[in-house]
C-alpha positions in Angstrom: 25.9 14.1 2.2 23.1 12.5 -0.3 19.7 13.1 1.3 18.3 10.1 3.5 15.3 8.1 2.0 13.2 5.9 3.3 12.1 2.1 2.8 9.3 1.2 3.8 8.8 -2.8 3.8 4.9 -4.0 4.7 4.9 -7.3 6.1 2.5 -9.8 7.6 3.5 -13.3 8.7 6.1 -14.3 6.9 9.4 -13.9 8.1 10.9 -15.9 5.6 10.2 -13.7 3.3 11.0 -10.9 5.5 14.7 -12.1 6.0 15.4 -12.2 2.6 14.3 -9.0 1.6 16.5 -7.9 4.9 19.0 -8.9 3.5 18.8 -8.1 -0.1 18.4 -4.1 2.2 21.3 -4.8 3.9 23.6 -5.4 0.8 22.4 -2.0 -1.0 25.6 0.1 -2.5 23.9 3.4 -1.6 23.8 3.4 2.4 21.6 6.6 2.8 19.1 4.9 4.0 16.4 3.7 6.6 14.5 0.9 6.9 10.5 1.1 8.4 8.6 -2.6 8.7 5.2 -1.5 8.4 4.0 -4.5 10.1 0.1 -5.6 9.9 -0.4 -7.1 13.0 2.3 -10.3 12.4 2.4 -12.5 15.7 6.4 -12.7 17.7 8.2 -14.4 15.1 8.5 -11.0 12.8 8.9 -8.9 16.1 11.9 -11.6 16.9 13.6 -11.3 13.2 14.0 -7.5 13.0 15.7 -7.5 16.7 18.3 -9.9 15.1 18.5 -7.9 11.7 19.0 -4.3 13.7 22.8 -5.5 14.7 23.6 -6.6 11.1 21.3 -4.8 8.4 24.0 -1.7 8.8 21.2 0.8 8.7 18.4 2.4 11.1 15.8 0.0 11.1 12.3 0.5 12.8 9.8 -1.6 13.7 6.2 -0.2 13.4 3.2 -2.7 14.6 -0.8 -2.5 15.2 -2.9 -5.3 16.1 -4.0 -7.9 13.3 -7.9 -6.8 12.2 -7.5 -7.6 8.7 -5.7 -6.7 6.0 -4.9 -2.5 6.9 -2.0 -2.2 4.6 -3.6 1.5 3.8 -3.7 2.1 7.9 0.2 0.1 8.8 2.1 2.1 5.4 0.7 5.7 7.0 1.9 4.8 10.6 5.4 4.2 8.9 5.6 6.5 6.7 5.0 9.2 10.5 7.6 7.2 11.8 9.9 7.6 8.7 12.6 10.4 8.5 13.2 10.6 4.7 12.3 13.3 2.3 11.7 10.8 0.3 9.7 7.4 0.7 10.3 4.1 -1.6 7.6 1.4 -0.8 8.6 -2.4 -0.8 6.6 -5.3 0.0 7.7 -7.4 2.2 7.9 -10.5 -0.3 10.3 -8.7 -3.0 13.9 -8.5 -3.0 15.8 -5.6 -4.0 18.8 -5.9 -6.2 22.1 -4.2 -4.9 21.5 -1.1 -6.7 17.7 -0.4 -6.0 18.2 2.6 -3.5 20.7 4.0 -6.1 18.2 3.6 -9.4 15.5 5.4 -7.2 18.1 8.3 -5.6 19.1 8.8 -9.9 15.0 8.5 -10.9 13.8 11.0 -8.4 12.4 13.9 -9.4 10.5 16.8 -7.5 7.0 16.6 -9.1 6.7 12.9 -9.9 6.7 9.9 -9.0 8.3 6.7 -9.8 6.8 3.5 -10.4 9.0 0.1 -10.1 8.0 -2.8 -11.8 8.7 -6.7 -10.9 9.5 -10.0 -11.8 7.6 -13.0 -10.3 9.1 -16.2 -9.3 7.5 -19.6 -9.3 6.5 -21.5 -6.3 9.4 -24.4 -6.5 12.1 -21.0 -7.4 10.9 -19.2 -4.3 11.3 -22.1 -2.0 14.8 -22.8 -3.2 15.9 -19.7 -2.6 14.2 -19.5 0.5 15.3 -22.9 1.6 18.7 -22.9 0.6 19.2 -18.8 1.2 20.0 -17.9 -1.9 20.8 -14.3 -2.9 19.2 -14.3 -5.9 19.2 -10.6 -6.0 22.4 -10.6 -6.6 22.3 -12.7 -9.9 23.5 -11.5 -12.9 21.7 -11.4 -16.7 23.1 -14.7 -17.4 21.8 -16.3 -14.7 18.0 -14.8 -14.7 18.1 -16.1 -18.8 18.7 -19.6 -17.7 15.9 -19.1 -15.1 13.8 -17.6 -17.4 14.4 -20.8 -19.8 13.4 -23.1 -16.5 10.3 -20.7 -16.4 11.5 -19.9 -13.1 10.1 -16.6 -13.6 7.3 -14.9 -15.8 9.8 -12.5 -17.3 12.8 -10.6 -18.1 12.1 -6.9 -18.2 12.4 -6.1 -14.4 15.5 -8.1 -14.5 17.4 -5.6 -17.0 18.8 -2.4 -17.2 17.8 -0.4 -19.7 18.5 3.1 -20.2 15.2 5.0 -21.2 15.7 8.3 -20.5 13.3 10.5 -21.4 10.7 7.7 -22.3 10.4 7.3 -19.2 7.6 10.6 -18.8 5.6 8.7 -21.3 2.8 7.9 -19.0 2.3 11.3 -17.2 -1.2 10.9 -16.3 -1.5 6.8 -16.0 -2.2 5.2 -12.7 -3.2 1.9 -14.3 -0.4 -0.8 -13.9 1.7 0.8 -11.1 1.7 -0.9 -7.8 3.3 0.2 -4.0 5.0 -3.3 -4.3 7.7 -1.0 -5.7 7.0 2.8 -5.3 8.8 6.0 -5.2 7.2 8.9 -3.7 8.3 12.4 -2.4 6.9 13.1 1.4 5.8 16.3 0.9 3.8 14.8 -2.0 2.6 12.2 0.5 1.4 15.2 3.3 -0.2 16.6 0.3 -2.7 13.7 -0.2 -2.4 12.9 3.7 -1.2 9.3 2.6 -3.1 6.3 1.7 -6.7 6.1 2.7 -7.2 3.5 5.4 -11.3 3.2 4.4 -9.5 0.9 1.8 -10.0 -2.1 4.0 -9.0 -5.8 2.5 -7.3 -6.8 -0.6 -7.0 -4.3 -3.7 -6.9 -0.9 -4.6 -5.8 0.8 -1.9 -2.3 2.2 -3.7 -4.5 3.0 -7.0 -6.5 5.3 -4.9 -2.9 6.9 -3.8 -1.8 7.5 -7.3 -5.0 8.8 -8.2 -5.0 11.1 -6.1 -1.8 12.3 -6.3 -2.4 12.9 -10.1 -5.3 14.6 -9.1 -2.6 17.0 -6.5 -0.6 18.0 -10.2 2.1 15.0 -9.7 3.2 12.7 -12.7 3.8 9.4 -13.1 7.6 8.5 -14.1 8.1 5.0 -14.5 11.3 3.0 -12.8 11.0 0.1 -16.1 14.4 -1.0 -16.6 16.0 0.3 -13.4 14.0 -0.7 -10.1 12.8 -3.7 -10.9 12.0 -6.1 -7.8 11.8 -9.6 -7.5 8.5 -11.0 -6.2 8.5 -14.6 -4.4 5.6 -16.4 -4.6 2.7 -16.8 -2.4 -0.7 -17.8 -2.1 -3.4 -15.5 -3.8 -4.6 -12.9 -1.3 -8.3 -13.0 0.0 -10.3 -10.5 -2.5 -13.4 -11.0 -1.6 -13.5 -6.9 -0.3 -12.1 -6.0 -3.9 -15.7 -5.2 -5.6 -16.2 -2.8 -2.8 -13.0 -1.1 -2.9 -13.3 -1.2 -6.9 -16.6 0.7 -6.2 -14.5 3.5 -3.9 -11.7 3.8 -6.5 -14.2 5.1 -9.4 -16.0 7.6 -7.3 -12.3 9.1 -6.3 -11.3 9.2 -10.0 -14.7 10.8 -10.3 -14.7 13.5 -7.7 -11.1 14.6 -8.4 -10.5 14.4 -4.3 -7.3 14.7 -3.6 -7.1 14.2 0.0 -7.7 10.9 1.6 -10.6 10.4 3.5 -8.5 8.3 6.3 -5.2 9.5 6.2 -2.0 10.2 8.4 -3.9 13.0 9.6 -6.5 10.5 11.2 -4.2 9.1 13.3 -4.9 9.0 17.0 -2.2 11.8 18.5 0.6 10.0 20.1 0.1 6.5 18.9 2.0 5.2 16.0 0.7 1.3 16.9 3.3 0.0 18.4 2.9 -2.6 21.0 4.8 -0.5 24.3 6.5 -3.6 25.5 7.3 -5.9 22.8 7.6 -3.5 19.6 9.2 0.2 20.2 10.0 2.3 17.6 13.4 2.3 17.6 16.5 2.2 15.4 20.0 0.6 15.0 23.1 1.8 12.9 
């Protein structure tokens, strides 16, 4: 049996969104798979959404919560990833769709020693309402179809759309943290424990995943990128509130600096025991 891996989708708020990337999970050709909602704090309505998708999504899926305090994407991802059971982690956001064959790109890309880094295409405001309105599966388009969009300017472009097979061009970027993003990124656990996860003294919008895959470059693991194979695709939104971003611009350059390798709020950091999950509303627990 092919080894599990593990999704991990972060959310806040917007269980629109969150549906249709449930479901673009739940059509996925490769089943070895679980599903972890690393939720920031989103009120009932998200909490109400994954109880009706744990019947239907035909995978475990877990719900992980904390209370809202900001944007703690670095603090939510490490609480899934301890609640995850995969040797290996893929990281989703909670606003991109996965094509049908997006756990089977990343189970063929994975590597002991690297990791891989997706890439995405973005859809325009009145594309991402229609699909979201009307339901669309538009991860289950074909080339034709994403041309014709791309003609519209329904989206900004065609690369994550195709598949293309790069082989060994892919280990062109070894050492390059610059353009990757955990909107769409592969990483071994045991390369995770290594760095002890992201660093939740990465508070806000911004950096927070560069400081990851700095610091896993710094632990001797390479970048391998996904281009061609992974790609996601990214409904709009509103622009995120970056008014922390100078600071956590500032904390980026000293880790590149320092060559730390470990973050200084991990998974380690963690209160013992408490995985932020509300006790009577959102357990951790799964459904097949």
């Amino acid at each position: 049996m092919k080894a599990l891996i593990s999704i991990v989708v972060t959310t806040f708020d917007r269980e629109d969104a969150l549906d249709a990337v449930l479901r673009s999970l739940s059509g996925q050709r490769d089943r070895q798979f679980e599903v972890v909602v690393a939720d920031d704090g989103s009120g009932p309505a998200t909490a109400a959404l994954i109880e009706q998708w744990k019947p239907r999504i035909g995978v475990s899926l877990i719900h992980i919560h904390h209370e809202h305090r900001g944007f703690r994407a670095a603090e939510i991802r490490n609480r899934a990833i301890r609640a995850s059971r995969g040797a290996y982690c893929v990281f989703l956001d909670g606003d991109c769709l996965a094509r049908p064959d997006f756990v089977a790109r990343h189970r063929a890309l994975a590597e002991p020693g690297w990791f891989v880094t997706g890439n995405r295409a973005l859809l325009t405001q009145e594309l991402t309402e229609a699909v979201l309105r009307q339901r669309l599966d538009a991860e289950r388009w074909g080339t034709t179809d994403w041309i014709a969009q791309r003609f519209k300017g329904g989206l900004n472009r065609m690369a994550p759309v195709l598949r293309l097979p790069f082989g060994p061009l892919r280990k062109l970027r070894p050492r390059t943290w610059r353009g990757a993003r955990s909107c769409n990124l592969a990483v071994w656990r045991s390369d995770i424990d290594r760095v002890d996860g992201f660093d939740a003294d990465f508070s806000g919008w911004g950096r927070e995943d560069s400081d990851l895959l700095v610091r896993l470059l710094h632990a001797g693991v390479r970048r391998k990128d996904g281009v061609g194979a992974t790609g996601v695709l990214h409904l709009w939104h509103p622009e995120a509130d970056r008014s922390r971003l100078p600071d956590n611009e500032e904390r980026l350059v000293r880790v590149i600096e320092s060559g730390r390798v470990r973050a200084e709020r991990g998974i380690s950091a963690l209160d013992a025991g408490s995985d932020g999950v509300d006790s009577d509303r959102n357990r951790v627990t799964g459904a097949c």
